[in-house]
N, C-alpha and C positions, 0 to 999 in steps of 0.2 A: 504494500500500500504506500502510495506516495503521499509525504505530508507538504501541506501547502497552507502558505497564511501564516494565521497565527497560532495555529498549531506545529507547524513549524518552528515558528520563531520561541513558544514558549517549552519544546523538547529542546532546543537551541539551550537555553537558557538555564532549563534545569539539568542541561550534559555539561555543564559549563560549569555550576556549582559541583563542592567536593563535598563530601561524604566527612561528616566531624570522627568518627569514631576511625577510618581508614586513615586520615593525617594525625591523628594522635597517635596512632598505630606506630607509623612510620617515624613521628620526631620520638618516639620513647624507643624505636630500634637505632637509630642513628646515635641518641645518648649515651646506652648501653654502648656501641663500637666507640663512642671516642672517649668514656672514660675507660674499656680495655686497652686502647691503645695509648693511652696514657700511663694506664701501670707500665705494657710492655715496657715504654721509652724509659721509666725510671726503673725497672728492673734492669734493663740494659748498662745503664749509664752506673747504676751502683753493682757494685762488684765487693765479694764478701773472702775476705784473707782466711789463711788459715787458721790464724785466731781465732775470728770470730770478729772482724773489723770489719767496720762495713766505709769503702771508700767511692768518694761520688767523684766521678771526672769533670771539672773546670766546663764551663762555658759562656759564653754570653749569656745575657740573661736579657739587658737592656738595647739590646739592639748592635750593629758592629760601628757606627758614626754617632753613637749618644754621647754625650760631655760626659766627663767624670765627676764625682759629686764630690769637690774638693774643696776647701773652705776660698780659695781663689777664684776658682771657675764661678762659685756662688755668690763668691764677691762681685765679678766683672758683668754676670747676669741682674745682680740687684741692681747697679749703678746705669747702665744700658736703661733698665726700666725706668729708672729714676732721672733721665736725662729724654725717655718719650714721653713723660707727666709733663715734663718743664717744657717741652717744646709743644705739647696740647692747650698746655694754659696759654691764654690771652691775658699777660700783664700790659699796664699801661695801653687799654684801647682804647679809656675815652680821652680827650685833650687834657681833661681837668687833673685827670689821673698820671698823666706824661707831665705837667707842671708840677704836683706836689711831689712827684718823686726828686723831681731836677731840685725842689727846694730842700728834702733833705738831705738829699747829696752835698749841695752848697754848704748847710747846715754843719754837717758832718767835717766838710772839707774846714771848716772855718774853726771848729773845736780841736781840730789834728793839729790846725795852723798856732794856734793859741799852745796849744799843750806843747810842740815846737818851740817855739821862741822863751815860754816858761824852763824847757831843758836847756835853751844854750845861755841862758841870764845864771842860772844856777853852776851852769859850767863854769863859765867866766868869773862867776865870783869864787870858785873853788877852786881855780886854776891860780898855782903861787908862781914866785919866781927862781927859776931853777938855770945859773949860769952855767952850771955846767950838767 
């Protein structure tokens, strides 16, 4: 018998949906193999002495181009980040905010200047005379 329409279209449809209990089926057989082949691999890789030692063989673990996690490497990645915040921020975007910075800068330059001249007064008056 030929199906035509919408009978067609809804065998279409329902050949099309899966069956719930057949793909549970299939993800709880898949499971089962990849946790056996997981013991396999670490059965392989440990290996048991005549002792009674049991020794695991070295591997990567993180990948073969991951950074090492060394308190330098950790250093250079914080400071990296810490150098994409500073270049995200918008300092000094409005005008008014580009002038009071320039006023405490000046501000600042004027205290350094002052505290300057305070050391070479001091100098000079502690500075004796020494002929030879």
């Amino acid at each position: 018998m030929c199906l035509t329409g919408l009978r067609k279209w809804c065998k279409k449809y329902n050949d099309s949906l899966y069956n719930e209990n057949v793909t549970k089926k299939q993800a709880e057989e898949y499971l089962t193999l990849y946790d056996n082949e997981i013991k396999n691999r670490i059965e392989q890789i440990a290996e048991e002495d005549d002792d009674g030692w049991v020794t695991i063989a070295g591997g990567k673990k993180r990948g073969q181009f991951a950074p090492s996690r060394k308190e330098s490497t950790i250093g250079k990645v914080q400071e990296k980040e810490e150098q994409r915040k500073k270049k995200k921020q918008l300092l000094n975007f409005y005008t008014f905010q580009i002038r009071e910075t320039k006023k405490q800068q000046l501000a600042e330059l004027r205290k350094k200047f002052e505290l300057d001249k305070q050391r070479l007064q001091e100098l000079k008056l502690k500075r004796t005379f020494k002929p030879f």
